[in-house]
C-alpha positions as CSV (number, residue, x, y, z in Angstrom):
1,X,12.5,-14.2,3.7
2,X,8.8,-14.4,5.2
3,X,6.1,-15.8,3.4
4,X,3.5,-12.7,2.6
5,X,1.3,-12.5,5.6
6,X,-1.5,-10.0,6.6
7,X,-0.1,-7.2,8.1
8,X,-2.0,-3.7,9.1
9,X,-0.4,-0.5,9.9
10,X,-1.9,1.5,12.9
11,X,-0.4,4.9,12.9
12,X,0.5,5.6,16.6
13,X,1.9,8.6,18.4
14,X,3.8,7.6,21.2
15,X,4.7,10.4,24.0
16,X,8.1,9.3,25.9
17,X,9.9,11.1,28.8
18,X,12.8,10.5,30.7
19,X,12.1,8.1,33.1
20,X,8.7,7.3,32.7
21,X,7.2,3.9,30.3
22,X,5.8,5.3,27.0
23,X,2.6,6.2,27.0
24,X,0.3,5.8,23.8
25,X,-2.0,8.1,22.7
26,X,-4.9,6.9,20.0
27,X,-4.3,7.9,16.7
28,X,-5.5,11.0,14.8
29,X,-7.4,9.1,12.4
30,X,-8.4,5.7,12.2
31,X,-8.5,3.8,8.6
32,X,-11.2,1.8,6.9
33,X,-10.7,-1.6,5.4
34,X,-11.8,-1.5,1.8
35,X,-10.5,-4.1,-1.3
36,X,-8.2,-1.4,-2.4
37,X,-6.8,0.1,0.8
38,X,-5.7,-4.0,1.6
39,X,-4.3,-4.0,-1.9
40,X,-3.0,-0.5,-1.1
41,X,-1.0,-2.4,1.9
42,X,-0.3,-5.1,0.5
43,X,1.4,-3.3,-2.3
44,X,3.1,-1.4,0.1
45,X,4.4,-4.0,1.9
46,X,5.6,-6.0,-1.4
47,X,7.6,-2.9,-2.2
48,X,9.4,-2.4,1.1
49,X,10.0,-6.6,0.9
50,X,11.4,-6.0,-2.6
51,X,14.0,-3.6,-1.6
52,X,14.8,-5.1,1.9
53,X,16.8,-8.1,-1.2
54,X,17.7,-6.2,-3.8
55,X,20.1,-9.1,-5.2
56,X,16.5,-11.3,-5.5
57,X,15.9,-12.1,-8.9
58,X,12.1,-11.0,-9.8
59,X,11.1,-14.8,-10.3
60,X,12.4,-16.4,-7.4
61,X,10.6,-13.3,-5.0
62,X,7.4,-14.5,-6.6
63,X,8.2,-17.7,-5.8
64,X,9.1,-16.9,-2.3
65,X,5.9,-14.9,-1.6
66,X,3.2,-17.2,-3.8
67,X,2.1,-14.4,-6.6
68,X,2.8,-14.7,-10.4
69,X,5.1,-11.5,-12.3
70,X,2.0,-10.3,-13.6
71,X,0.1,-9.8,-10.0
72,X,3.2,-8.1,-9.1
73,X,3.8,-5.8,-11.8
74,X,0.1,-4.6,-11.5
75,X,0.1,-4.0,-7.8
76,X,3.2,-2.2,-7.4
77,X,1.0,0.4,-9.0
78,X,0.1,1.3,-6.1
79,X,2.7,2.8,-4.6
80,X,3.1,5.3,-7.6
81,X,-0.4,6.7,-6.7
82,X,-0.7,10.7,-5.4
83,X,-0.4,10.9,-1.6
84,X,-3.9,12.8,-2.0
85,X,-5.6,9.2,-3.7
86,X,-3.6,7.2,-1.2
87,X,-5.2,9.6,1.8
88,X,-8.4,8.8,-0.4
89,X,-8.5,5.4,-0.6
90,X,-7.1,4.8,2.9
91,X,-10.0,7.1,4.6
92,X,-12.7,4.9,3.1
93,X,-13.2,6.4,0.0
94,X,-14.0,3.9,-3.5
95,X,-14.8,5.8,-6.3
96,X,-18.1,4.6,-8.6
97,X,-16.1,4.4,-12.3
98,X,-13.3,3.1,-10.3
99,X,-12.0,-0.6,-10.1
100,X,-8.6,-2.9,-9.2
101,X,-8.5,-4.3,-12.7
102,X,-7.5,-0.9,-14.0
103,X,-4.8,-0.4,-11.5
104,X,-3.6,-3.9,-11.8
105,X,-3.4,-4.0,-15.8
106,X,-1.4,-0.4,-16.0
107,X,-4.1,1.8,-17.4
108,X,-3.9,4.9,-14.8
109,X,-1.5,7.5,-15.4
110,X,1.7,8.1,-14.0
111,X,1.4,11.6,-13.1
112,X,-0.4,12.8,-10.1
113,X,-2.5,16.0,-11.7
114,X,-3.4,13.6,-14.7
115,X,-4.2,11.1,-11.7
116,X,-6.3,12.8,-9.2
117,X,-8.1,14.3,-12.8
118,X,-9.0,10.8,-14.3
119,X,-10.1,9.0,-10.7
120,X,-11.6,11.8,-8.8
């Protein structure tokens, strides 16, 4: 397993046809980089790592990737966030009475209605 590097995804559409090299067309919308859409990523990326070795023990993929249990617990927040936040946060958008600590120590909701009430 790779160490945690910076990693940013572009979302591409990619026109094919038989014969012919790909051609790649610029993407519909183009994302901002903002504290919380890298930790957004990140997150994202920890998750996918995490299931790519489920027989990994918690403590040694910490280890393995340079982040304490805590760090990892809060992050994977993240990924439990409403598509319509992630879109949010993703497009630039950072709410005032907003901030990373409360994602990372557990105090936002789990359900997406009570979510999207309490942040938006």
């Amino acid at each position: 397993m790779e160490l945690l590097s910076p990693e940013v995804f572009i979302p591409l559409k990619i026109n094919t046809r038989k014969g012919r090299r790909a051609n790649v067309v610029k993407p519909e919308e183009v994302y901002s980089v903002t504290p919380l859409s890298k930790l957004l990523t990140k997150a994202y990326i920890l998750q996918k790592r995490l299931l790519e070795n489920p027989r990994i023990s918690q403590k040694e993929f910490c280890e393995l990737n340079k982040i304490s249990p805590r760090y990892l617990r809060g992050i994977m927040q993240f990924n439990y966030f409403s598509p319509k936040i992630k879109k949010m946060i993703m497009n630039g958008w950072m709410p005032k009475n907003f901030s990373t600590q409360q994602i990372l120590t557990g105090k936002i909701p789990l359900l997406w209605s009570e979510q999207e009430k309490t942040i938006i």
